[in-house]
C-alpha positions as CSV (number, residue, x, y, z in Angstrom):
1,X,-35.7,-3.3,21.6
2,X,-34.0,-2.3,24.6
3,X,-30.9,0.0,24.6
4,X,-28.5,-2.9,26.0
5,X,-29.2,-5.1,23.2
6,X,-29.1,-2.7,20.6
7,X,-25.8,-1.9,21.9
8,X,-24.9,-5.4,22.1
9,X,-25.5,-6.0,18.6
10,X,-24.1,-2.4,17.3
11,X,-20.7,-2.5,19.0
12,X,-20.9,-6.9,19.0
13,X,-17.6,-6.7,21.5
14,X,-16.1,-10.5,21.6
15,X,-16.5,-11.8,25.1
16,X,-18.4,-9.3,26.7
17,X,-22.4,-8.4,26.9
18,X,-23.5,-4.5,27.5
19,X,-25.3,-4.1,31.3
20,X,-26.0,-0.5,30.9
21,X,-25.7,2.6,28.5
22,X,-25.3,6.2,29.9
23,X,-25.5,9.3,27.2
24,X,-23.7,12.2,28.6
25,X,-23.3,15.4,26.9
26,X,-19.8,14.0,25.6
27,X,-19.5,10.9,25.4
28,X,-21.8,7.5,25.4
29,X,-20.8,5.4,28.5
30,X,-20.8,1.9,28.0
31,X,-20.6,-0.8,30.6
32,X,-19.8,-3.5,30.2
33,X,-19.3,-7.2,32.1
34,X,-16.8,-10.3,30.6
35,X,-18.4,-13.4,30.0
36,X,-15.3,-15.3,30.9
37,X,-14.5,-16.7,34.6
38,X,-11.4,-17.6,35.2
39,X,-8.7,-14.7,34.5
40,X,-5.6,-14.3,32.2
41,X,-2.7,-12.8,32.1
42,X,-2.6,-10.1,29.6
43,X,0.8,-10.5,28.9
44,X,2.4,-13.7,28.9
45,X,-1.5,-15.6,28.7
46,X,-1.3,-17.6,32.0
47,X,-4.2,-18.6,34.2
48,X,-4.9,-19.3,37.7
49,X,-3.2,-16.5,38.8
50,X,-4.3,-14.9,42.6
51,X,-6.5,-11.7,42.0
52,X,-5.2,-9.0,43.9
53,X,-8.2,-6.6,43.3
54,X,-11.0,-5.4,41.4
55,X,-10.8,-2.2,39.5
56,X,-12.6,-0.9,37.1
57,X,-11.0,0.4,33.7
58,X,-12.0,2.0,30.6
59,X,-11.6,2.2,27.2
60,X,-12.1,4.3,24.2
61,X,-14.4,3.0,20.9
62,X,-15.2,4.4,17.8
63,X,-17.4,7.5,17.8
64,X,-21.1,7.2,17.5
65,X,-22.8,10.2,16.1
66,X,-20.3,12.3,16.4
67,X,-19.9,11.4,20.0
68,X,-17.1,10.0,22.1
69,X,-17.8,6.3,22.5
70,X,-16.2,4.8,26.0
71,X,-16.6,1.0,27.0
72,X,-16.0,0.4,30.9
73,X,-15.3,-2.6,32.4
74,X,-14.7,-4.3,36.0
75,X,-11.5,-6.0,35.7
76,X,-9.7,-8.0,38.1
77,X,-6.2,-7.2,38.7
78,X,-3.6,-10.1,39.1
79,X,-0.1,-10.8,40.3
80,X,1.8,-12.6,37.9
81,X,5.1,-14.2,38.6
82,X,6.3,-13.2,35.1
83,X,4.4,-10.0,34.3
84,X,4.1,-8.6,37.8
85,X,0.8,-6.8,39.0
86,X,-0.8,-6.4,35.2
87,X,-5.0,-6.4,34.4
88,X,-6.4,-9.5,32.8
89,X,-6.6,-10.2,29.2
90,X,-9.9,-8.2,27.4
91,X,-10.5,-9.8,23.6
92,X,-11.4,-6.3,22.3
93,X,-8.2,-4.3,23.2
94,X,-4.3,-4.8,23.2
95,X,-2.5,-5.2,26.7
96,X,-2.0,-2.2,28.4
97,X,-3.8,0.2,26.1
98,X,-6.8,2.5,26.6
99,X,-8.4,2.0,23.1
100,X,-10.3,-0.6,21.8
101,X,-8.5,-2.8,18.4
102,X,-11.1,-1.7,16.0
103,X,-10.3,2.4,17.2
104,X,-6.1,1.5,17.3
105,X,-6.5,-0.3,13.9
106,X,-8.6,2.7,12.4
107,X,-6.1,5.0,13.3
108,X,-3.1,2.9,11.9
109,X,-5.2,3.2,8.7
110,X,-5.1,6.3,8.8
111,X,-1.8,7.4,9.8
112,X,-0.8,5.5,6.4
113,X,-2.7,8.3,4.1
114,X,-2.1,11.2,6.0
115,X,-0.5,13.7,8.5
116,X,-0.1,12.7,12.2
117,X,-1.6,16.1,13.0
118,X,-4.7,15.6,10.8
119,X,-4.9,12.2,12.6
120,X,-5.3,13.6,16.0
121,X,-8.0,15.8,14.7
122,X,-10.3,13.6,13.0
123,X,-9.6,10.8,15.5
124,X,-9.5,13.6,18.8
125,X,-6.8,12.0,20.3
126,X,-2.8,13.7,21.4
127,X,0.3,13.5,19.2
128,X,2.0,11.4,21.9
129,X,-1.6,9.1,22.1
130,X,-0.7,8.6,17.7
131,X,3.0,7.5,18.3
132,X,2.1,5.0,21.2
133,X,-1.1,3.0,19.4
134,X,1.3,3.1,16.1
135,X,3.8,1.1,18.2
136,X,1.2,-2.0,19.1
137,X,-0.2,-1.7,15.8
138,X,3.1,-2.7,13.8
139,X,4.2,-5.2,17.2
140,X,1.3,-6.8,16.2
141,X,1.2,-6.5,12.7
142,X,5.1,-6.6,11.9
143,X,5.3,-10.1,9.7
144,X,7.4,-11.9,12.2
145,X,9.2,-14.0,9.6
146,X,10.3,-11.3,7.8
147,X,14.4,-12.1,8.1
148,X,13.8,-15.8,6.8
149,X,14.5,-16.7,3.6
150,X,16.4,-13.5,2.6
151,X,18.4,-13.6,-0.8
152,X,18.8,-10.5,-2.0
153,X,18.9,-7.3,0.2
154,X,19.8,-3.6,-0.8
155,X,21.1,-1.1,2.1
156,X,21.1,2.3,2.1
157,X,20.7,5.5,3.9
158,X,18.4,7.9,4.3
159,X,19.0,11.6,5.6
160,X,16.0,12.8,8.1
161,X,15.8,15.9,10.4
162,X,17.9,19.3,9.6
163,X,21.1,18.1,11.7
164,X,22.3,16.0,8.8
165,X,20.7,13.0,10.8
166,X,20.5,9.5,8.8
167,X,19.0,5.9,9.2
168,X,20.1,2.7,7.3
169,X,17.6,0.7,5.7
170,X,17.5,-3.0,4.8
171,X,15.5,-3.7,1.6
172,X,14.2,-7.0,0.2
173,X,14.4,-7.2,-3.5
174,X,12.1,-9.6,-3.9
175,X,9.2,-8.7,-1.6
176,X,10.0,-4.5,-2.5
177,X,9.8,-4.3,1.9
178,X,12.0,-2.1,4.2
179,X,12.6,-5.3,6.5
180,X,14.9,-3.3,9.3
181,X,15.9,0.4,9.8
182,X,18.3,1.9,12.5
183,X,19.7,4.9,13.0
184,X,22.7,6.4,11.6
185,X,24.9,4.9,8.8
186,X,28.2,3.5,9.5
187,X,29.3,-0.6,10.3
188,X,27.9,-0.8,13.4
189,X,24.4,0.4,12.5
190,X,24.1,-2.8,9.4
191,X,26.1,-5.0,12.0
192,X,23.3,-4.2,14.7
193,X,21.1,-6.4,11.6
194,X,23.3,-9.1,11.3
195,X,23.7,-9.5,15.0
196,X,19.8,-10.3,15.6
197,X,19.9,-12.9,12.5
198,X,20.1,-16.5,13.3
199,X,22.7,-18.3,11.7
200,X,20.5,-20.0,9.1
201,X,18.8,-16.8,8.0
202,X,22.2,-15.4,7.5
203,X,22.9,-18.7,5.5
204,X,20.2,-17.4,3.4
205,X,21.4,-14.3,1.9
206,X,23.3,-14.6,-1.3
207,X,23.8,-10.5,-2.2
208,X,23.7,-7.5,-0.8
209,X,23.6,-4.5,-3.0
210,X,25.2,-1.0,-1.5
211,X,26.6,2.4,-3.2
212,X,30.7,2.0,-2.5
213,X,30.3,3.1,1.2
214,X,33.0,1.1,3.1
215,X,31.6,0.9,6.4
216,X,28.8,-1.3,4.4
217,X,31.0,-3.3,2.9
218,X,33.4,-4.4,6.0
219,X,29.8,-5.4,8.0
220,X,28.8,-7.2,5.6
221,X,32.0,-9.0,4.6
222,X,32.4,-9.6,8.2
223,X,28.7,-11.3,9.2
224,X,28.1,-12.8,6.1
225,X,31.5,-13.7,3.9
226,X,29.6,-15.9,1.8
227,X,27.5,-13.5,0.3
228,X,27.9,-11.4,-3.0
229,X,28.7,-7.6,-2.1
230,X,27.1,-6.1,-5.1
231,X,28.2,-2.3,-5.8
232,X,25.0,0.1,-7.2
233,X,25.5,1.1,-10.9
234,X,24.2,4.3,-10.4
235,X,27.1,5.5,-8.4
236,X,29.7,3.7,-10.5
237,X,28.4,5.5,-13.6
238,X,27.9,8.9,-11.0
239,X,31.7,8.5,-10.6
240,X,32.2,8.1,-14.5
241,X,30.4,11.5,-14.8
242,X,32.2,13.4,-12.1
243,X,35.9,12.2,-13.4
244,X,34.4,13.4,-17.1
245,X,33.1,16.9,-15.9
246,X,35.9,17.4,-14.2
247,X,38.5,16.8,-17.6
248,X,36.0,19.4,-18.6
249,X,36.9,21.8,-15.9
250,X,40.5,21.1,-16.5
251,X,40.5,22.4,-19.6
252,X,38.5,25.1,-19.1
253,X,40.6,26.5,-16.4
254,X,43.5,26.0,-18.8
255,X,42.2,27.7,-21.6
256,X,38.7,29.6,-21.0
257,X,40.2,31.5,-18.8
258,X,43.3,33.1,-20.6
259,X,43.1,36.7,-21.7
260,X,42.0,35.8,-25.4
261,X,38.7,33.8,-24.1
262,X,39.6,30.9,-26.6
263,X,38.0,28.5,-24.2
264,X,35.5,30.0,-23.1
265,X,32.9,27.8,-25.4
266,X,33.7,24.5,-23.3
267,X,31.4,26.2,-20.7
268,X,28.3,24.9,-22.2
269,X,29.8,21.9,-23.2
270,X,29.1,19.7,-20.0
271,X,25.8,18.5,-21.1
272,X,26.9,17.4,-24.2
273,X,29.8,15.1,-22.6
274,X,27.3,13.7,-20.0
275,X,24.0,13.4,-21.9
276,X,23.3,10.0,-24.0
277,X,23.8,11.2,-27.4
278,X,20.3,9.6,-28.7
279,X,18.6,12.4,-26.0
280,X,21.3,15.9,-26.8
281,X,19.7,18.4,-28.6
282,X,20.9,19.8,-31.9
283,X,22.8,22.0,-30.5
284,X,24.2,19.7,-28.1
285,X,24.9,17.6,-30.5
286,X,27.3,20.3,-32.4
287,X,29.0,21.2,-29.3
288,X,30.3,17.4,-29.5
289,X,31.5,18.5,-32.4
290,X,33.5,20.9,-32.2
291,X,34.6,18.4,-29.0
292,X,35.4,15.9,-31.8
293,X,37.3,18.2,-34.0
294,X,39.4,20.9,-31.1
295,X,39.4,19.2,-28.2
296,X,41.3,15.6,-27.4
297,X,41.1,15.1,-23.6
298,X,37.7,16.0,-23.3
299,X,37.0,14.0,-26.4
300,X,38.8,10.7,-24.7
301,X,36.9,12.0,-21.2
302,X,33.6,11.5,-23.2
303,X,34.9,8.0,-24.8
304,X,35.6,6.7,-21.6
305,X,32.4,7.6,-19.5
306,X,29.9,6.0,-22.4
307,X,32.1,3.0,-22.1
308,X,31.6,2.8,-18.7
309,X,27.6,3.3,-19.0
310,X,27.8,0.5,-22.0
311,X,29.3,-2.4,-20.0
312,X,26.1,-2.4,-17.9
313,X,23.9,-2.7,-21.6
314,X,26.5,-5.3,-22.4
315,X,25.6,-9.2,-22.0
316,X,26.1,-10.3,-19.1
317,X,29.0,-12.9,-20.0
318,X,30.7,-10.1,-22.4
319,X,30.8,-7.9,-19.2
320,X,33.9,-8.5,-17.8
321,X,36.3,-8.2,-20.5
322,X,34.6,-5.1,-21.3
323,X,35.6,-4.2,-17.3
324,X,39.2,-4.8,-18.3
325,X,39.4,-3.5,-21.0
326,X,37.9,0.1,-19.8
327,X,40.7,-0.4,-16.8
328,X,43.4,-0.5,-19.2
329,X,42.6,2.1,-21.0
330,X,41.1,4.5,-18.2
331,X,44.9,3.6,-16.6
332,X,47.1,4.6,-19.9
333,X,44.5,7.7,-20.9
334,X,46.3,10.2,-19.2
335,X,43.5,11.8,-17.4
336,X,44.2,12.0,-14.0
337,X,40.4,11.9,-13.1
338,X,40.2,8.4,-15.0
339,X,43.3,7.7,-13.8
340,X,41.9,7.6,-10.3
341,X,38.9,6.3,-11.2
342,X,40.8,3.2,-12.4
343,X,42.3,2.6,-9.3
344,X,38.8,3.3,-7.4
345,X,36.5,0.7,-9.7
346,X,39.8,-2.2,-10.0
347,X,39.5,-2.1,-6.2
348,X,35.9,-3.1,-6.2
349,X,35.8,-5.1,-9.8
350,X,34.4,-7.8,-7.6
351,X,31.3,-6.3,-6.6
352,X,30.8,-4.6,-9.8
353,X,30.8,-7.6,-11.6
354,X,28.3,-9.0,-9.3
355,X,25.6,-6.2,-9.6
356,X,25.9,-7.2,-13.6
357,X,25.6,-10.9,-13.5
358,X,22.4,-10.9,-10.9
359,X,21.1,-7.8,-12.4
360,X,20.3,-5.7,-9.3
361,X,21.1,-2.2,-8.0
362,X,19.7,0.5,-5.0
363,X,17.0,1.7,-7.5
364,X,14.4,0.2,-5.3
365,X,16.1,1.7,-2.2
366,X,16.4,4.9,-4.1
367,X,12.3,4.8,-4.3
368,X,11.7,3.2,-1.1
369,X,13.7,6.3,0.3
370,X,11.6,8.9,-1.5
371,X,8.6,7.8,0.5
372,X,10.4,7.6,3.8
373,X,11.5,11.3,2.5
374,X,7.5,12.2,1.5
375,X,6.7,10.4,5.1
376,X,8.9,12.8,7.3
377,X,8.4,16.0,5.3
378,X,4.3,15.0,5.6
379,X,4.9,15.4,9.5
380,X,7.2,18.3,9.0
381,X,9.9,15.6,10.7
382,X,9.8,13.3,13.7
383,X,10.8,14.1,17.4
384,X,13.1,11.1,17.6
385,X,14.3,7.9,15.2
386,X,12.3,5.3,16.8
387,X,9.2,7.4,16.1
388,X,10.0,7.7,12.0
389,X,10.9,3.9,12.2
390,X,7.5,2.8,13.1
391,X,5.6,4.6,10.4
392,X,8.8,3.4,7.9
393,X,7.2,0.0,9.0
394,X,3.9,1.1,9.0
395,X,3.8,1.9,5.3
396,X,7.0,0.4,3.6
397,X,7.2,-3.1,5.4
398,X,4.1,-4.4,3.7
399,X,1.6,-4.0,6.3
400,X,-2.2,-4.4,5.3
401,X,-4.2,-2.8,8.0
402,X,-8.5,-4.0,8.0
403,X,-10.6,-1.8,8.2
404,X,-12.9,-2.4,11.2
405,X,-15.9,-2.5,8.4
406,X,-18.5,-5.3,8.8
């Protein structure tokens, strides 16, 4: 068998046959000649174009034997109207890169499982050369209809870099996808989504979930005023246990700290205010006690914060006259930390209720940014945001990359 055909059939590049194989000491040189005759634009696809010259061009494949693999070609370079002065279309490479699909698409793979430094040493290619073939690769694979049909999103942020640096992300609950991500984390950033939305994919969405961040909520009141704002449990209950640990510190600094030391036991009582009383510890559980027995305000503190955590167990149409009833009494308690809660949770009872009657909170954010967390910290963090948003895409918008196996 000659070496041309054995090439032809071992590399089997579409629309192209081998013409000659050269073996240096590193790399395997193989030329190549395109079956097709008439040219095409490789970026807007148009034909009949003038050709301005002929230049040849290559390209790098997959190694072979531990070799560096390069396929040349003679290309003919056109002037498009459109494009400008651009290289016709090849069918084994994207436009206006040096590496083959197959080589771009391995390395995609692989920039899903590990390190972008262990990348370019198993694939010997730059850091820069990584961050460019990662662009085409989600361009290409991106879903394009990935903003139709939305119902329920989640937005959050996610801190990156050591300059207290942040990105929003846009979540769909259903599909478990980061479907956008921007930098920073204020109105504009989630009105920079809405913008780019058509009006019937904004007709679309019936809830967005967020934590109580106001710049959130006036974007999304503003682009989409039909749609539910839906306020995260988590961080109502977080604001529950802040108000209750600090009834705690109150009353510690009013009697732990006189000269007797008569207070000094509610120290170790946090836990046992805060903590479900089905997971406390014996001795947890006696602190409460003595809670119980010495100790009003902190007792009422604790009262107040596990009916807070219970409307959210409640059903769903018992829910919100279990809301006004903890309002009423948070407001007449006499704790100024529930007091001001009150106020806080009244303001939003809207979008509380909401996150109880369609059942839905940030918890998948909350994962989702975990591995965008992992992601950066496995590249011990990103030059610039654009660079941590394509590999956010790459392995959180639900991209399934083939492997170039046959």
């Amino acid at each position: 068998m000659r070496v041309t055909t054995a090439f032809n059939r071992m590399l089997g590049l579409p629309g192209a046959w081998v013409r000659d194989v050269a073996f240096g000491s590193e790399a395997v040189i193989v030329t190549v000649v395109l079956r097709a005759e008439k040219p095409v634009c490789s970026g807007c696809g148009a034909r009949g174009l003038a050709i301005k010259e002929h230049r040849t061009k290559p390209w790098r494949h997959l190694d072979l034997g531990g070799l560096r693999c390069v396929i040349e070609c003679r290309l003919r370079r056109l002037y498009c109207a459109g494009c400008g002065d651009v290289y016709e279309a090849v069918p084994w490479a994207r436009a206006g890169s040096r590496h083959i699909r197959d080589f771009e698409d391995l390395t995609a793979w692989l920039a899903q499982q590990m390190s972008q430094t262990q990348v370019t040493r198993l694939m010997r290619i730059g850091w820069q050369t990584v961050g460019k073939i990662l662009e085409r690769v989600v361009a290409e694979q991106l879903p394009a209809g990935r903003l139709d049909c939305l119902e329920l999103l989640g937005v959050d942020e996610v801190g990156h870099g050591a300059d207290h640096k942040f990105l929003t992300c846009v979540a769909d609950h259903d599909s478990g996808a980061i479907v956008w991500a921007t930098e920073g984390r204020n109105a504009k950033s989630l009105q920079a989504f809405f913008d780019q939305l058509t009006d019937e994919q904004k007709a679309s969405i019936r809830a967005v979930s967020i934590d109580m961040s106001a710049g959130y909520e006036k974007a999304i009141t503003k682009s989409v005023p039909d749609a539910q704002v839906c306020f995260d449990p988590f961080h109502v209950v977080s604001l529950g246990s802040k108000a209750a640990d600090q009834v705690r510190r109150a009353e510690y600094n009013k009697h732990g700290r006189s000269a007797s030391g008569e207070g000094k036991w509610i120290k170790g009582t946090r836990y046992s205010l805060l903590k479900d009383t089905a997971k406390q510890t014996a001795g947890q559980l006696l602190k409460l006690a003595e809670v119980v027995l010495t100790n009003t305000p902190m007792y009422r503190a604790f009262l107040l914060y596990g009916e807070l955590r219970y409307i959210y167990k409640v059903p769903k149409h018992e829910a919100k006259e279990r809301l006004d009833a903890w309002l009423a009494w948070a407001s007449r308690s006499r704790l100024k930390p529930f007091v001001k809660l009150a106020r806080t949770i009244r303001k939003h009872k809207a979008g509380v209720l909401a996150a109880v009657e369609l059942g839905i909170s940030n918890g998948r954010l909350e994962a989702l940014n975990s591995k965008v967390r992992l992601i950066s910290h496995r590249a011990y963090g990103f030059h610039s945001a654009d660079a941590l948003i394509a590999m956010i895409y790459l392995c959180c918008a639900g991209i399934q990359i083939a492997l170039p196996h046959r």
